[in-house]
Every structure is written in C-alpha cells, then in structure tokens.
C-alpha positions in Angstrom: 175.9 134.7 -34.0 177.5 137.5 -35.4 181.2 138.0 -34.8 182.7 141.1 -33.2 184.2 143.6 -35.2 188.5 143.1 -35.2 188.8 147.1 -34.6 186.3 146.6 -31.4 187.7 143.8 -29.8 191.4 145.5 -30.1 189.8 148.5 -28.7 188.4 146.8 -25.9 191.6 144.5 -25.1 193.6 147.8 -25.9 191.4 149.6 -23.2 191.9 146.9 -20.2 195.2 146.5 -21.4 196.0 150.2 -20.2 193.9 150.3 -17.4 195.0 147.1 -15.6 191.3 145.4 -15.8 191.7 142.0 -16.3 189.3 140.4 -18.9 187.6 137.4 -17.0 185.7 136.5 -20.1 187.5 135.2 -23.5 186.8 135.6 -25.8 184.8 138.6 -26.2 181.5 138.0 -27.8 178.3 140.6 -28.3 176.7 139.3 -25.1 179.9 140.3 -23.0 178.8 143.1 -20.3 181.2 145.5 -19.9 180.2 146.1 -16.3 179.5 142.3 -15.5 182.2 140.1 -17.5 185.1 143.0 -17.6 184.3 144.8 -14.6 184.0 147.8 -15.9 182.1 150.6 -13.4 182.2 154.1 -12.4 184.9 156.1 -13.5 186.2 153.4 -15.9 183.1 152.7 -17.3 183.0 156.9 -17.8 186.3 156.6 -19.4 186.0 153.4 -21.7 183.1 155.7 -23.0 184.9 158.5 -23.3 187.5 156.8 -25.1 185.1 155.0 -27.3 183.3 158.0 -28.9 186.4 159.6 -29.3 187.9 156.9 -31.1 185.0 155.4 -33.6 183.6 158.7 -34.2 180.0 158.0 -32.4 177.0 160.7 -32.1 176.2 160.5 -28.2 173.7 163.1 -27.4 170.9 160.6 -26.9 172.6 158.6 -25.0 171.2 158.3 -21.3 171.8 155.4 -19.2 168.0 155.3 -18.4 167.8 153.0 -21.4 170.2 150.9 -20.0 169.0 150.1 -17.1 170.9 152.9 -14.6 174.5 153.9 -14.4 176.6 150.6 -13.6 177.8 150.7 -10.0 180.1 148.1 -7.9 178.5 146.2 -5.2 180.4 144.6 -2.7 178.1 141.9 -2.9 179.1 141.1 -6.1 182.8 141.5 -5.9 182.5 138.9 -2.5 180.3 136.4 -4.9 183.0 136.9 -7.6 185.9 136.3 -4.9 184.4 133.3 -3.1 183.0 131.3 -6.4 185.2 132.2 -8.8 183.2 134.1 -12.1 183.8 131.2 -14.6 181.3 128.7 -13.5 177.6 128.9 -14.9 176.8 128.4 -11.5 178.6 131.6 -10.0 177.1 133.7 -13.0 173.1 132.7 -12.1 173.7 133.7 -8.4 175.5 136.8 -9.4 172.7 137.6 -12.3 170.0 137.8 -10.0 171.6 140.2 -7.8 173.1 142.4 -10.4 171.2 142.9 -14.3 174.1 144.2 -16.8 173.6 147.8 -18.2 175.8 147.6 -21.5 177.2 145.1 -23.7 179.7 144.7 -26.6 176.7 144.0 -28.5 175.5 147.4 -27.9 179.2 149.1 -29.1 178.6 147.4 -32.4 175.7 148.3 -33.4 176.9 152.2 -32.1 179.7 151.4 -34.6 177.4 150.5 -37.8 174.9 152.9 -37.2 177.1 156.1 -36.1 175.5 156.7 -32.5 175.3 155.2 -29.3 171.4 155.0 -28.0 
C-alpha cells in the first residue's frame, strides 16, 4: 500500500490539532475516513475543505458530494455506538459500518494532491 504523502498527513494532524478533534485512528493511512475515523462532519468537514484547497492549491469546481456518497452528517446513533463500544475494536467498526458508509477518505486527498483537483 502506498504511503501518505508527509505534507498530507501534517496537514491533517495540523488541522485536528487546531480544531480540538481528536484522531481515533493512528496512524493515518489512505483508507482513513475523514468523517468515520477523525470525526470530521458538518461545518468541520466544510472547513477541513476549505482549508485544504487553499493550502495544496486544488481545482474544485467539479467537486459535488453526490460522488461521494452525500454530505457527511453526525448521527447520534453513531456517536452512542462509538461511546458505548469504544471505536478501536474490529467489532465496534462492523456495527458502526453498517449503519453509517464513509463519504471521503485520505486516499481521496492524495490523489486531489497528484492530480491538481478534487473529483
């Protein structure tokens, strides 16, 4: 598997860093959600974007979260699953996957990164 890219991963550590999310998942790999494993929705999702096309320089107009599966929202179902199991357990992470499908990942960053827009 292909490593993440130093400059991403500071970014991202950077970002949660700031904005008081704790990072449930280390260490960050491509298949890390940004909604799921950081817990990144709403208006932090908005501004880790924000922030991210600002800072790497990425062409977003055709973006559309229709390709991602909707805008990421928090469920209280989901924060109760992560609060009562824990979110560390492959156990905990089925039950919560098949209540909740994550809409972007690191993965998805990269390739923004490499190819000059996010899709």
């Amino acid at each position: 598997m292909e490593p993440v890219l130093p400059e991403l991963k500071n970014f991202i550590e950077n970002f949660c860093k700031d904005n008081k999310i704790k990072i449930r998942i280390q260490p960050i790999e491509l298949s890390t959600s940004l909604d799921l494993d950081l817990d990144m929705f709403d208006i932090s999702m908005d501004l880790f974007l924000t922030k991210f096309i600002e800072r790497f320089n990425i062409d977003y107009s055709k973006f559309n979260w229709k390709n991602h599966n909707g805008y990421p929202k928090d469920s209280t179902r989901i924060s109760l699953l992560r609060l009562l199991l824990g979110y560390k357990n492959n156990f905990s992470k089925k039950i919560i996957l098949s209540f909740y499908k994550p809409k972007l990942f690191v993965g998805d960053l990269q390739i923004a990164i490499k190819n000059g827009y996010l899709k």
